[in-house]
PDB file of N, CA, C, O and CB in Angstrom:
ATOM      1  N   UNK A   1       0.829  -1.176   0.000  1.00  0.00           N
ATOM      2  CA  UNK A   1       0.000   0.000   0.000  1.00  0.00           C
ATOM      3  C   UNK A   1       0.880   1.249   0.000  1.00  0.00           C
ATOM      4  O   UNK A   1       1.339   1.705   1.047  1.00  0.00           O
ATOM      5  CB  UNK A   1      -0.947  -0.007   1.206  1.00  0.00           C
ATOM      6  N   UNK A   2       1.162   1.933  -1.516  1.00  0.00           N
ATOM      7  CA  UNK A   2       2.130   2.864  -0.717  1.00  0.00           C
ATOM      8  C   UNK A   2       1.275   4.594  -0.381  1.00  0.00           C
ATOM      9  O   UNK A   2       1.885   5.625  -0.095  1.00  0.00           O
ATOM     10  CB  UNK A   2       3.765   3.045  -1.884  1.00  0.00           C
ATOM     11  N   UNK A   3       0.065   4.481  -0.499  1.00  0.00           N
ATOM     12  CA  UNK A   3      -0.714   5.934   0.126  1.00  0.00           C
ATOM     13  C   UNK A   3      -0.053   5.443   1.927  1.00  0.00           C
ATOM     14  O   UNK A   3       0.196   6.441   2.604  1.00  0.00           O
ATOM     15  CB  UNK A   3      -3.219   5.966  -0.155  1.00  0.00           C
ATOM     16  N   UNK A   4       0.151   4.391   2.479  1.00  0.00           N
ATOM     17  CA  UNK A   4       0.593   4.892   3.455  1.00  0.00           C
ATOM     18  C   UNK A   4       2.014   5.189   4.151  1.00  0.00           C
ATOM     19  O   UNK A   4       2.344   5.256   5.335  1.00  0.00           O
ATOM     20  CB  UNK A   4       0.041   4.387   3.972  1.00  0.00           C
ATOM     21  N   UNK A   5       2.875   5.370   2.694  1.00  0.00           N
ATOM     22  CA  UNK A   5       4.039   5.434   3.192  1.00  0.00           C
ATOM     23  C   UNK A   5       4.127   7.013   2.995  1.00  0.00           C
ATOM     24  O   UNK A   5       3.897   7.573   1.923  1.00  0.00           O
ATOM     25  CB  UNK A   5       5.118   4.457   2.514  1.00  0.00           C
ATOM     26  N   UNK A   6       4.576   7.803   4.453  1.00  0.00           N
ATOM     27  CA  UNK A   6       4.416   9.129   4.326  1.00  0.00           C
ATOM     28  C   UNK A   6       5.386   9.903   3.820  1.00  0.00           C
ATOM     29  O   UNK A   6       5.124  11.099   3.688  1.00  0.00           O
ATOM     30  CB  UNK A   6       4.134   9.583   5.350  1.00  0.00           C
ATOM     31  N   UNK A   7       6.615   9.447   3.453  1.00  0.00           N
ATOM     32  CA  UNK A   7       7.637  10.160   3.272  1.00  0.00           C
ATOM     33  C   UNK A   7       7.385  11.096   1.399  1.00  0.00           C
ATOM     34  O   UNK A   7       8.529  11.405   1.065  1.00  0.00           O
ATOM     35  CB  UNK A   7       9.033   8.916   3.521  1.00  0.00           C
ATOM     36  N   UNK A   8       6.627  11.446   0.547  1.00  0.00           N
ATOM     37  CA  UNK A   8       6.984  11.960  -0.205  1.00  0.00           C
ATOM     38  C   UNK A   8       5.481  13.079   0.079  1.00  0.00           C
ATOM     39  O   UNK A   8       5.524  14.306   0.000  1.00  0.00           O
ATOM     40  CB  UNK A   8       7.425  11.047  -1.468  1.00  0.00           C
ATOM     41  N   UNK A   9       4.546  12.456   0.330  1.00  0.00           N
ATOM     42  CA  UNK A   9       3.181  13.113   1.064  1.00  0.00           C
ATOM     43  C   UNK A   9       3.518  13.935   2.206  1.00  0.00           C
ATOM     44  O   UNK A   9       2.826  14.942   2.361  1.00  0.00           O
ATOM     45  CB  UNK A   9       2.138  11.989   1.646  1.00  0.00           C
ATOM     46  N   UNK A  10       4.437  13.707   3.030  1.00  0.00           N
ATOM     47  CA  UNK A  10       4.606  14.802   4.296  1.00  0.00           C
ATOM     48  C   UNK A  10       5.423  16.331   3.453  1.00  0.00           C
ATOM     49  O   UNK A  10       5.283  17.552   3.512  1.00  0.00           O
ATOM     50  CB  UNK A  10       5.924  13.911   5.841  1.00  0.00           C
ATOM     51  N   UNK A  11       6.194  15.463   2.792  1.00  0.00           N
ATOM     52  CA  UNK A  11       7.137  16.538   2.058  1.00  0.00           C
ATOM     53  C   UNK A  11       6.633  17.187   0.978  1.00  0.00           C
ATOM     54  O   UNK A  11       7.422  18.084   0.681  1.00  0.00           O
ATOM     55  CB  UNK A  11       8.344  15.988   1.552  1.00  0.00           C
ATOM     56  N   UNK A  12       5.718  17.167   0.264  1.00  0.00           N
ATOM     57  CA  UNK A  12       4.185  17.735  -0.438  1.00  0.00           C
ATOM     58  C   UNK A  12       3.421  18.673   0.323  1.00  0.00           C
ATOM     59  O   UNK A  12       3.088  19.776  -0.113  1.00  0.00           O
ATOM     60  CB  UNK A  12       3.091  16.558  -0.661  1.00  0.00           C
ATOM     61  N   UNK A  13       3.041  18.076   1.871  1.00  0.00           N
ATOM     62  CA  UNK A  13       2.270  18.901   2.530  1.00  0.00           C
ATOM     63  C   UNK A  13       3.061  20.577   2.787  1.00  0.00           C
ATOM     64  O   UNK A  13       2.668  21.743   2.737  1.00  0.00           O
ATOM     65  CB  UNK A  13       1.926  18.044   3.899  1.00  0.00           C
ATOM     66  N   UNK A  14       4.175  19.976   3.033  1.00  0.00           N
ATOM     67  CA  UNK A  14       5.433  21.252   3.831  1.00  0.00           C
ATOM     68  C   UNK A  14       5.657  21.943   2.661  1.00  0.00           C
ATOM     69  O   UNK A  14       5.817  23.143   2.883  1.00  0.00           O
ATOM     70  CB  UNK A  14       7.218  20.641   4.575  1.00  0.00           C
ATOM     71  N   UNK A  15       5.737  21.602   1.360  1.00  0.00           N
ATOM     72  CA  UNK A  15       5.974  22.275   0.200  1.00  0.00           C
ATOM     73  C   UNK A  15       4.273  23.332  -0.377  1.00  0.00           C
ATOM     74  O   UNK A  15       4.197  24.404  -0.977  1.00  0.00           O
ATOM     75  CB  UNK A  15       6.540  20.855  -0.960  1.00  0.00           C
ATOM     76  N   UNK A  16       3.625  22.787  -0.066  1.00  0.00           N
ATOM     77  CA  UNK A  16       2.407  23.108  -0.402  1.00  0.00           C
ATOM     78  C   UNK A  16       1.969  24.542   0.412  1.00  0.00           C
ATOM     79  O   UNK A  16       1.552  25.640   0.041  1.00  0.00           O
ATOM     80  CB  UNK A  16       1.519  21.851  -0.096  1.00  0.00           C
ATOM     81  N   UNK A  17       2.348  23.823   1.938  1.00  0.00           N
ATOM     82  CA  UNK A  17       2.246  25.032   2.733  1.00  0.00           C
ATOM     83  C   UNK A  17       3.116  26.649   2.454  1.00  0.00           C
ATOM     84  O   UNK A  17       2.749  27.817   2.326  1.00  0.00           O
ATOM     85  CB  UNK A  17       2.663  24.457   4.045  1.00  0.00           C
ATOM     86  N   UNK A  18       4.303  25.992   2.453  1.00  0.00           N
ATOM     87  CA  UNK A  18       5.502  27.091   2.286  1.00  0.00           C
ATOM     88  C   UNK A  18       5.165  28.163   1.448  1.00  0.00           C
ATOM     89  O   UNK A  18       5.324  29.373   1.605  1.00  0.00           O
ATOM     90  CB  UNK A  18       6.799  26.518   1.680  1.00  0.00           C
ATOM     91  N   UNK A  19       4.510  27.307   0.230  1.00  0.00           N
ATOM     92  CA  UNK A  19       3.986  28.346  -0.969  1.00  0.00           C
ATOM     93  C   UNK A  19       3.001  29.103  -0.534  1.00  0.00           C
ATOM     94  O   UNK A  19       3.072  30.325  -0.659  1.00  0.00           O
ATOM     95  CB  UNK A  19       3.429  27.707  -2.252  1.00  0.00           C
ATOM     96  N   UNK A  20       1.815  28.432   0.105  1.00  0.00           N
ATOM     97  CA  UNK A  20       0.741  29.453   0.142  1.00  0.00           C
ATOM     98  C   UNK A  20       1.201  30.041   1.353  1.00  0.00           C
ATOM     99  O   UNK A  20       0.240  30.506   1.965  1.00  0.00           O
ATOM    100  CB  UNK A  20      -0.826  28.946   0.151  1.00  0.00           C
ATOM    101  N   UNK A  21       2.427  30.234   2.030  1.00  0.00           N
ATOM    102  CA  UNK A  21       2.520  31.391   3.205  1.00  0.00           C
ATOM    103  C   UNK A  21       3.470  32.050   2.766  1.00  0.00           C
ATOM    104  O   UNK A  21       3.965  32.860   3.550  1.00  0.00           O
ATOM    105  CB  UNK A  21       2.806  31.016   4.716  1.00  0.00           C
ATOM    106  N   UNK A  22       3.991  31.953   1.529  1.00  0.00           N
ATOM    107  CA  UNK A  22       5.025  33.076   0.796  1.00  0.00           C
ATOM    108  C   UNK A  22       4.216  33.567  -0.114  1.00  0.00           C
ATOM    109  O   UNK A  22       4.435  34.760  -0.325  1.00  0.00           O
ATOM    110  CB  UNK A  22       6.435  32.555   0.045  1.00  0.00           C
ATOM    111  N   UNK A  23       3.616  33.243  -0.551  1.00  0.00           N
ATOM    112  CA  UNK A  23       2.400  33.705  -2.125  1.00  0.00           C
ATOM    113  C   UNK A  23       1.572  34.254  -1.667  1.00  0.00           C
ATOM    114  O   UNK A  23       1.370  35.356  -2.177  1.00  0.00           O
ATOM    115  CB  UNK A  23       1.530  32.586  -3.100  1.00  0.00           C
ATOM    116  N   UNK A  24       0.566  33.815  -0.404  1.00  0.00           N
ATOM    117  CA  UNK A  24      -1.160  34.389  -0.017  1.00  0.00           C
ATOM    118  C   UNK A  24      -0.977  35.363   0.197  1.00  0.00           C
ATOM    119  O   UNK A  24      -1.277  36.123  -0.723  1.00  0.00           O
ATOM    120  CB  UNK A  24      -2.091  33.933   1.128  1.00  0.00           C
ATOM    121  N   UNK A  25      -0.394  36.027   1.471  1.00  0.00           N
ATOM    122  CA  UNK A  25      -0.357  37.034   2.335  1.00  0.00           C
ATOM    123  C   UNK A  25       0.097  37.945   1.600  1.00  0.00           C
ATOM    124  O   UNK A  25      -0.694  38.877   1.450  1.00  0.00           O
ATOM    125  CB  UNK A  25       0.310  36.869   3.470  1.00  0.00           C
ATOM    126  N   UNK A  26       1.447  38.081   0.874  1.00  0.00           N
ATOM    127  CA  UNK A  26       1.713  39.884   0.429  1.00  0.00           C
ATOM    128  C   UNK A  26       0.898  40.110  -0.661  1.00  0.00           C
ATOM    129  O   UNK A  26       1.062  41.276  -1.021  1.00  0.00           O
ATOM    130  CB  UNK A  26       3.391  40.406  -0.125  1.00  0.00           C
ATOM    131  N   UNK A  27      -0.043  39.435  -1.474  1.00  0.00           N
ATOM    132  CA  UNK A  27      -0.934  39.191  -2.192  1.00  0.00           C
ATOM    133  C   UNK A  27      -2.397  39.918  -1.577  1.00  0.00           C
ATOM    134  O   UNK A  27      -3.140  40.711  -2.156  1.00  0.00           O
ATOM    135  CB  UNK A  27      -0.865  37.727  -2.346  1.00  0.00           C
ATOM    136  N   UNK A  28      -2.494  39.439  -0.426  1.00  0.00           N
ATOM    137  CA  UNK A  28      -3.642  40.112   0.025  1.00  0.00           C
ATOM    138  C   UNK A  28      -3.835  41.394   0.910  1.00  0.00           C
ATOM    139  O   UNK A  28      -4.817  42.098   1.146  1.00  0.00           O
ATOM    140  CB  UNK A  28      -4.199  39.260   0.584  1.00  0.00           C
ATOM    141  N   UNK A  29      -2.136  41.435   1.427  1.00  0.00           N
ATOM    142  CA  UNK A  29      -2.050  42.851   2.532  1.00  0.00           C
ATOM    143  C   UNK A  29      -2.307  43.621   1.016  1.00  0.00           C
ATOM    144  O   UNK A  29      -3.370  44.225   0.871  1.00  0.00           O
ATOM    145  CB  UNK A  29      -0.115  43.329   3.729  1.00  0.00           C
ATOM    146  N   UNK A  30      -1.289  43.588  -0.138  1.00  0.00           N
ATOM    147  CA  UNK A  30      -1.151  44.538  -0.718  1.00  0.00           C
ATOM    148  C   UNK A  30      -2.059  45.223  -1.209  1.00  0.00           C
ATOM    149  O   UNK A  30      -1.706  46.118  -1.976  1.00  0.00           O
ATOM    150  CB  UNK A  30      -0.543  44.361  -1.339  1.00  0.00           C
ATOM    151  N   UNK A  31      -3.812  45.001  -0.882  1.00  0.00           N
ATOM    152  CA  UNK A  31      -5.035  45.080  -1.499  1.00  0.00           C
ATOM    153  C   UNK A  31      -4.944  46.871  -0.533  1.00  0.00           C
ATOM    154  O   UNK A  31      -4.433  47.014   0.577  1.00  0.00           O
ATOM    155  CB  UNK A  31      -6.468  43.500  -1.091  1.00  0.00           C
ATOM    156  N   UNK A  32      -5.509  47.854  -1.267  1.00  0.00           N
ATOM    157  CA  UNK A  32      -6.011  49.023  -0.445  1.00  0.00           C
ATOM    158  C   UNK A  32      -7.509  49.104  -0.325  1.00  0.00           C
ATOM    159  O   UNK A  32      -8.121  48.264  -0.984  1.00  0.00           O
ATOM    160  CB  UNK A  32      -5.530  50.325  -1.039  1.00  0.00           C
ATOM    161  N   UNK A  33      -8.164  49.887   0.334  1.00  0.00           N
ATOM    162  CA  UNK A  33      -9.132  49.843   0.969  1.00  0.00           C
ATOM    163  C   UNK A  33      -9.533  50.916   0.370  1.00  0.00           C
ATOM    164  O   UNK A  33      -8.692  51.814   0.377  1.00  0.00           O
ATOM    165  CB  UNK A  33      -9.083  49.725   2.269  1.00  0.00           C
ATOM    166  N   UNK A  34     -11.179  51.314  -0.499  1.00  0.00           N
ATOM    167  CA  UNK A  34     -11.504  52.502  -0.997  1.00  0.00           C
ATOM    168  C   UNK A  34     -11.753  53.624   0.294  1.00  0.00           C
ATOM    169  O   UNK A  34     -11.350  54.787   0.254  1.00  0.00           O
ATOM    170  CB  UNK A  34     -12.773  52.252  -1.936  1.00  0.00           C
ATOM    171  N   UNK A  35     -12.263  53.209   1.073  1.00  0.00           N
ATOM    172  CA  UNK A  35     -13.059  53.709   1.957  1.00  0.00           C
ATOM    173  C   UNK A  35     -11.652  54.046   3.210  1.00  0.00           C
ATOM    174  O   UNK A  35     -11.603  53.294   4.183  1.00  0.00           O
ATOM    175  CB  UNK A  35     -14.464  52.504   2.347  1.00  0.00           C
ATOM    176  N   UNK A  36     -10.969  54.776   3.129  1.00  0.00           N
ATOM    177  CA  UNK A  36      -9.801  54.803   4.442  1.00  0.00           C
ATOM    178  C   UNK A  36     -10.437  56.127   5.516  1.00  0.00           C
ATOM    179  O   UNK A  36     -10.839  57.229   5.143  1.00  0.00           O
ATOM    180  CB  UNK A  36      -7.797  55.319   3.696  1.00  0.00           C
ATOM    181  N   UNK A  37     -10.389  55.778   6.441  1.00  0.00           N
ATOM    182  CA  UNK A  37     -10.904  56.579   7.501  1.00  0.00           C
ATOM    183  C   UNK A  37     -10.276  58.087   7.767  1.00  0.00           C
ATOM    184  O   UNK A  37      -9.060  58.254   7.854  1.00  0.00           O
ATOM    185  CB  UNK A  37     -10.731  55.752   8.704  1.00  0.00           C
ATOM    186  N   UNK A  38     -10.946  58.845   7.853  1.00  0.00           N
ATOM    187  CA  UNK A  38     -10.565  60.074   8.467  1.00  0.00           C
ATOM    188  C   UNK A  38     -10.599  60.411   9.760  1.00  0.00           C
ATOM    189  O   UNK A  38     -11.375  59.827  10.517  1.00  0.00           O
ATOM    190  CB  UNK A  38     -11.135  60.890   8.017  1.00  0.00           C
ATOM    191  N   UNK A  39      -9.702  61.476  10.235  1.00  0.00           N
ATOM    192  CA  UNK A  39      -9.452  61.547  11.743  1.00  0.00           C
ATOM    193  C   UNK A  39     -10.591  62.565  11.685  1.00  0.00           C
ATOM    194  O   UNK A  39     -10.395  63.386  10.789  1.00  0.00           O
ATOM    195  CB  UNK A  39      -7.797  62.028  12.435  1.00  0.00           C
ATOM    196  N   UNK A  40     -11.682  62.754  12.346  1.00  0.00           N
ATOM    197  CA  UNK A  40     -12.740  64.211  12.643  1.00  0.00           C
ATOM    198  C   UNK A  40     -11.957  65.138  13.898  1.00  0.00           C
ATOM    199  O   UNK A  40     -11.043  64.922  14.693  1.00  0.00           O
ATOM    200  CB  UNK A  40     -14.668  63.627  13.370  1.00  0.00           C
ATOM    201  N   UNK A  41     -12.865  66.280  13.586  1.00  0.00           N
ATOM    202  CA  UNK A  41     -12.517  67.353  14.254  1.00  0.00           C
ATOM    203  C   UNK A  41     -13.295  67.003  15.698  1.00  0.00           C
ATOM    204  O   UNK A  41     -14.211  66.183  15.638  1.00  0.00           O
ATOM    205  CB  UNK A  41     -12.938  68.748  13.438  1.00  0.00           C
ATOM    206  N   UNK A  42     -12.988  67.546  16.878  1.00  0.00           N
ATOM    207  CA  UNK A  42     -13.429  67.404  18.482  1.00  0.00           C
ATOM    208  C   UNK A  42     -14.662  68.484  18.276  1.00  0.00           C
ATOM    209  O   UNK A  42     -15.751  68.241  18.796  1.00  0.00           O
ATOM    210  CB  UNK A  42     -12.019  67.945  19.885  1.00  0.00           C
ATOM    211  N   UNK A  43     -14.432  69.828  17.408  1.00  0.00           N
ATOM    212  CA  UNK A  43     -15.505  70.647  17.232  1.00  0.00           C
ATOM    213  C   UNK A  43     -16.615  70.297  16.481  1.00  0.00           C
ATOM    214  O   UNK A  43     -16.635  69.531  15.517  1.00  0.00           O
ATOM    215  CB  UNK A  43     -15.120  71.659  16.791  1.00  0.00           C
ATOM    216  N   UNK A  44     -17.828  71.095  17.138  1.00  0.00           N
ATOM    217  CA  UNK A  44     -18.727  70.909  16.657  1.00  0.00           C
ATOM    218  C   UNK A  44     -19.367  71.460  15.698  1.00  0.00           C
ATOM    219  O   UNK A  44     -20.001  72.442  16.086  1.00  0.00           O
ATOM    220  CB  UNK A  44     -19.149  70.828  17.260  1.00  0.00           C
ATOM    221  N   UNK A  45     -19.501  71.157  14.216  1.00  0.00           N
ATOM    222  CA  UNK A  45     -19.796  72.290  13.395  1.00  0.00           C
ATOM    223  C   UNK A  45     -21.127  72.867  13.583  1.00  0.00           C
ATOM    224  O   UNK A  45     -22.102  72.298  14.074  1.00  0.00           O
ATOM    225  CB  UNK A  45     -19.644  71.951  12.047  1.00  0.00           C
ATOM    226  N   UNK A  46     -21.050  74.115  13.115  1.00  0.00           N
ATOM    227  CA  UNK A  46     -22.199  75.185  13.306  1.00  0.00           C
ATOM    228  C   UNK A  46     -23.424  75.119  12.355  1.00  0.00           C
ATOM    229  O   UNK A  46     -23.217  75.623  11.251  1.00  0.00           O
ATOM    230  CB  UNK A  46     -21.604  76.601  13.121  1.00  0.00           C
ATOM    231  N   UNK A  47     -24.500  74.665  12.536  1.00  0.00           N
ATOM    232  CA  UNK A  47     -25.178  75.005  11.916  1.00  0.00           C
ATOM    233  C   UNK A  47     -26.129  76.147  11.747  1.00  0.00           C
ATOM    234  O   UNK A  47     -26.511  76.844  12.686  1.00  0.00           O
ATOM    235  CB  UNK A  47     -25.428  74.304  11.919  1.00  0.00           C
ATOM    236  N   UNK A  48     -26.510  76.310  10.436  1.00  0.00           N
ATOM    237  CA  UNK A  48     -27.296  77.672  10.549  1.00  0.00           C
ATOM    238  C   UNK A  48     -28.997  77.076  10.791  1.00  0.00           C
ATOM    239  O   UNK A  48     -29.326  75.893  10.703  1.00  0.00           O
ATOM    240  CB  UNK A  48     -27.053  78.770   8.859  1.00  0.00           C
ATOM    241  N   UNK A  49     -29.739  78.002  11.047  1.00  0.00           N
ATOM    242  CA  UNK A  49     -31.111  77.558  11.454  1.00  0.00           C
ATOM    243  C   UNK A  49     -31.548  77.853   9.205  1.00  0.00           C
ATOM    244  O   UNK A  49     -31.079  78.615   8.360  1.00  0.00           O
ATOM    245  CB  UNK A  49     -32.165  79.049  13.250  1.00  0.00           C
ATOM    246  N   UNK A  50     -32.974  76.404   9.166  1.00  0.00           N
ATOM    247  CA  UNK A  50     -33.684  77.261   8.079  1.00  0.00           C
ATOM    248  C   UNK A  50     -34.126  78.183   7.726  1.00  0.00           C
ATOM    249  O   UNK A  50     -34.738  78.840   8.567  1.00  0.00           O
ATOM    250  CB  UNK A  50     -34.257  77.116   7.813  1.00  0.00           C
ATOM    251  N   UNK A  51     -34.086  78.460   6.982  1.00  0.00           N
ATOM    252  CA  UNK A  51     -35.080  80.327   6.544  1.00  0.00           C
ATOM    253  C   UNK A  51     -35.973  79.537   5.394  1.00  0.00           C
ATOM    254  O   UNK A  51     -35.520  79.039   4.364  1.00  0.00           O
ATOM    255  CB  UNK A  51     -33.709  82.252   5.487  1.00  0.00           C
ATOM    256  N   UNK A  52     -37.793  79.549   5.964  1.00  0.00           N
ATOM    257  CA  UNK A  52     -38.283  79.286   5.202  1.00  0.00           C
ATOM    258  C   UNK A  52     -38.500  80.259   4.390  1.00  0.00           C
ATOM    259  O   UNK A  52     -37.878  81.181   4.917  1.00  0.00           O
ATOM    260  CB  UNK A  52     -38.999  78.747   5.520  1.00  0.00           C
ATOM    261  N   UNK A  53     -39.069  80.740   3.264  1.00  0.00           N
ATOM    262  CA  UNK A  53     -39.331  81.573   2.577  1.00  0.00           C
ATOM    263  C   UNK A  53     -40.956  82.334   2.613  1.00  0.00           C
ATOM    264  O   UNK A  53     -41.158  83.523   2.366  1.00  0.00           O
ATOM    265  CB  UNK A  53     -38.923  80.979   1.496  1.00  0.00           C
ATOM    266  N   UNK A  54     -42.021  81.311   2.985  1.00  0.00           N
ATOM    267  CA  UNK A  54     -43.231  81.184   3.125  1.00  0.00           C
ATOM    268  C   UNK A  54     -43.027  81.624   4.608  1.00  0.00           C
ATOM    269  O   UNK A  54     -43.574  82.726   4.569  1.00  0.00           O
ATOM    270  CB  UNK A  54     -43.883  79.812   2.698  1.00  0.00           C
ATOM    271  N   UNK A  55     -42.647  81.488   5.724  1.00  0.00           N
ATOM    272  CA  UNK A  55     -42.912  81.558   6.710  1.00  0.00           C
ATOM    273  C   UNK A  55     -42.605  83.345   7.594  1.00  0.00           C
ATOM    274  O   UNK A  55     -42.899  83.507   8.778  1.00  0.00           O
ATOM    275  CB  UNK A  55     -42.238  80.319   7.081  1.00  0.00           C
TER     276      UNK A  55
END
């Protein structure tokens, strides 16, 4: 039976891995984000009251 001899299957797994943890990641940090946050102001902006026209 050789599916249970592990020696070329362990060394597949470790090869398999290696790649997708050198390949995935700078692949996916390198993605930017449309939406990036802004720092707001502590103040409160001013609003003006309506001016109806009719009223």
């Amino acid at each position: 039976m050789p599916q249970l001899n592990p020696a070329p299957w362990f060394a597949i797994l470790i090869f398999s891995w290696l790649v997708f943890l050198i390949t995935i990641p700078p692949k996916v940090l390198s993605h930017t984000f449309p939406n990036e946050t802004t720092s707001r102001s502590t103040e409160k902006s001013k609003t003006n009251p309506w001016n109806w026209p009719w009223a």
